[in-house]
C-alpha positions, 0 to 999 in steps of 0.5 A: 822840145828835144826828142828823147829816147826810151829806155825801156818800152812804154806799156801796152794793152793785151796780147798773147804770150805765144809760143816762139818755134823760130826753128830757123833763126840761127840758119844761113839762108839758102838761095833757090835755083832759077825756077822754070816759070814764075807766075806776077799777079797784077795785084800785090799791093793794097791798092788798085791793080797794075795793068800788064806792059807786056804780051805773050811772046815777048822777051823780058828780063830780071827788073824789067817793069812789065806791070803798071797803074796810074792810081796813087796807092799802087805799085809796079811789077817787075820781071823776076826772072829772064825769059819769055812771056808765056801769056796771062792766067787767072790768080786766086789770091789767099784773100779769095780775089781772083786777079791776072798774072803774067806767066813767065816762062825762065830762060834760066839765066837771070839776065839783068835788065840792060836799062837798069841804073842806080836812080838819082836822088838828091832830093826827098821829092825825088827819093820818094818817086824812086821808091815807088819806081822799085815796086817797094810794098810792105815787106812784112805782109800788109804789101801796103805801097811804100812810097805813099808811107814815105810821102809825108804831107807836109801838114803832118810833123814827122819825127821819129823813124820806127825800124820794125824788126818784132817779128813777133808771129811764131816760126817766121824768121825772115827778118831776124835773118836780115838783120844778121845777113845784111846788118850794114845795108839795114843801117845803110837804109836807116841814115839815107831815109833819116836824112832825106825826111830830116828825121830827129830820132830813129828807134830799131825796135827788136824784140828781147828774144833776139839777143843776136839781132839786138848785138849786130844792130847796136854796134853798127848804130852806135858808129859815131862817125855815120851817127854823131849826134846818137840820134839811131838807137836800139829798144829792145822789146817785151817778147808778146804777140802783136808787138809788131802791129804798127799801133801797138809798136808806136805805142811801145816805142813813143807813147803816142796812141793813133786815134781811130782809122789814123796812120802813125805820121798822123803821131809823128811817126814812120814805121818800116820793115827792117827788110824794106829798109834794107832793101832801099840800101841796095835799091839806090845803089843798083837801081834792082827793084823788088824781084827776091824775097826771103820767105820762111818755109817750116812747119810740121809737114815741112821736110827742111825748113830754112829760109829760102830767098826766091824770085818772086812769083816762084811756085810754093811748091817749087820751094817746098821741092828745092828744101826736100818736099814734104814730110807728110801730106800737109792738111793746111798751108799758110801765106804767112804766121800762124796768127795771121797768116791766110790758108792758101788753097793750092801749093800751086800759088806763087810767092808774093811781094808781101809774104815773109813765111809759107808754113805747112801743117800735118793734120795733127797740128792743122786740127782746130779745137771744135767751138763750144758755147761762150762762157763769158770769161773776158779773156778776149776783151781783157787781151785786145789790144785795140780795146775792142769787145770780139764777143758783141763784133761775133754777135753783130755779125752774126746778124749782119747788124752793121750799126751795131758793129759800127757802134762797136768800132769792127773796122778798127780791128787789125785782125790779129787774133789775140782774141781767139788765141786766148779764147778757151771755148775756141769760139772763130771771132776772127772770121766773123769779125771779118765778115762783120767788117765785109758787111760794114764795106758793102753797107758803104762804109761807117755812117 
């Protein structure tokens, strides 16, 4: 059956309509100074750990793989700077694991490693092999290892190619900036990846408050010569909190539901980042791997926002100085949006491989509202967009019941926070929805 292409979205369950504060949307994007030292955490990936190649004492440079793991659902390390290995220091990372990382003090020159060079791909097999080698994860903060994503087994009857460019969290800006930055590398990406899987049909999904990034997008893809057959469109999006969220954005895109704990190639689908898709443009023509990253820096405690592209591993507070400091003493910094960012304990954290966005909070806008008794409205069922019911996970987790949070599918929560947003008791269902989860896993998992 020939595939056809939306003409409007296809309808989804809840959300939240947030408010946007893309401050820094219409900013050219600044390139940061050579920081004095990076610090790579061996865990940047969902994943196992990439071990260290390197020691102290040795000299690296800019692409240089200095981190490995055998395990299939991991990804390589690389230098992001040149200079010399300072040696290893413990890492807490904002989930709470604590991890190594490599110290590297820069020698200020960003010497390109001598041994890099465009990867040769003819094939998917080899495409696939050369996407992990880039150290490629999710760039739109889940950091899960691309070259899995892309390793379709051949079971799964891959068709549509879904280009997430929703950016639905407010303040975070980092993809719309792509889009207009590098618009020929973004649809370079989409027919290299198109053709290597032998995909039928490409949708860029954006969403309608971006009308500048829906006119860059829609001219380059309808270039009949790189497209004859029409087969890369633009969908514009309803404007609404998670659109992003890969479920949601099949949804809204194909009308195919992804049943519980399944992945979207499991419909028939491949959903990529609009940033991982352009990266993978310049990747096959330089052979770089992921060492930048454009990371939205704002919020009220911030001095200048922009968006700011570092190496990875750059100090937040590094970033915050090049942009001027802050405006006043932040009461709460967040590795990535509002929604579903992680509070971050020190600005002395290195930037990651995943993160899109650092926002800093004065106390004013940090302050949460202090929870109050549930009174039974159903805004958070009535809004999930995974159908779930956040008041009986909150219960059972507060009881650590882990049959009844199984009976209540809590892994199948993406921890959006749609229910507590539109909670008017400001109950935390997202935390204990989380713990509910962390009972689930150390109980061996669903029964």
């Amino acid at each position: 059956m020939e595939l056809t292409f939306p003409t409007k979205p296809y309808r989804t369950h809840g959300g939240a309509a947030v408010p946007h504060h893309k401050n820094t949307a219409q900013a050219e994007s600044l390139v940061m100074p050579v920081p004095e030292r990076v610090v790579l955490p061996m865990q940047q990936h969902v994943g196992a750990p990439c071990t260290p190649l390197v020691k102290k004492g040795d000299q690296v440079f800019v692409g240089q793989k200095i981190a490995e793991s055998t395990a299939f659902v991991s990804a390589p390390i690389h230098a992001s700077v040149s200079g010399t290995v300072a040696g290893m220091e413990k890492v807490m990372l904002p989930g709470g694991q604590v991890t190594d990382g490599i110290v590297i003090e820069s020698d200020g020159q960003m010497t390109p490693w001598a041994e890099l060079h465009p990867p040769k791909v003819d094939t998917l097999e080899e495409f696939v092999d050369a996407v992990r080698e880039s150290g490629l994860v999710g760039l739109g903060g889940a950091g899960f290892p691309a070259h899995v994503k892309l390793r379709v087994p051949p079971e799964k009857n891959v068709d549509t190619l879904i280009v997430n460019v929703a950016e639905c969290e407010p303040y975070i800006t980092a993809d719309h900036r792509e889009a207009l930055e590098n618009s020929e590398a973004v649809l370079d990406g989409v027919y290299t990846i198109k053709k290597l899987l032998g995909l039928e049909r490409v949708i860029i999904a954006v969403e309608d408050n971006k009308p500048d990034v829906i006119k860059v997008l829609r001219e380059i893809a309808d270039n009949q010569e790189m497209d004859p057959k029409d087969q890369v469109r633009i969908l514009p999006l309803h404007a609404r909190y998670p659109q992003g969220a890969e479920k949601v954005l099949v949804q809204a895109c194909t009308d195919r539901k992804i049943p519980a704990g399944k992945l979207p190639a499991d419909v028939g689908c491949i959903v990529m980042n609009i940033t991982s898709v352009a990266f993978l443009s310049r990747y096959l023509k330089t052979g770089m791997p992921l060492v930048k990253k454009r990371v939205t820096i704002d919020g009220s405690a911030v001095k200048n926002p922009a968006n700011v592209i570092v190496p990875i591993g750059t100090k937040i507070a590094d970033v915050i100085a090049f942009l001027g400091g802050y405006r006043e003493e932040p009461r709460k910094i967040l590795m990535g949006g509002p929604m579903m960012g992680l509070a971050v304990t020190s600005d002395e954290l290195p930037i990651l491989k995943q993160n899109n966005g650092i926002l800093a909070f004065t106390e004013k806008d940090a302050r949460l509202m202090k929870p109050t008794d549930c009174i039974r409205c159903g805004k958070c069922v009535a809004n999930c967009p995974m159908l779930l019911v956040p008041t009986m996970l909150e219960k059972y987790a507060e009881r650590q019941d882990v049959e009844a949070l199984n009976d209540y599918a809590v892994m199948t929560c993406m921890e959006c926070g749609t229910c507590a947003y539109n909670c008017p008791a400001g109950r935390p269902l997202v935390q204990s929805i989380r713990l509910g989860k962390s009972y689930v896993k150390k109980a061996g998992g669903k029964k």
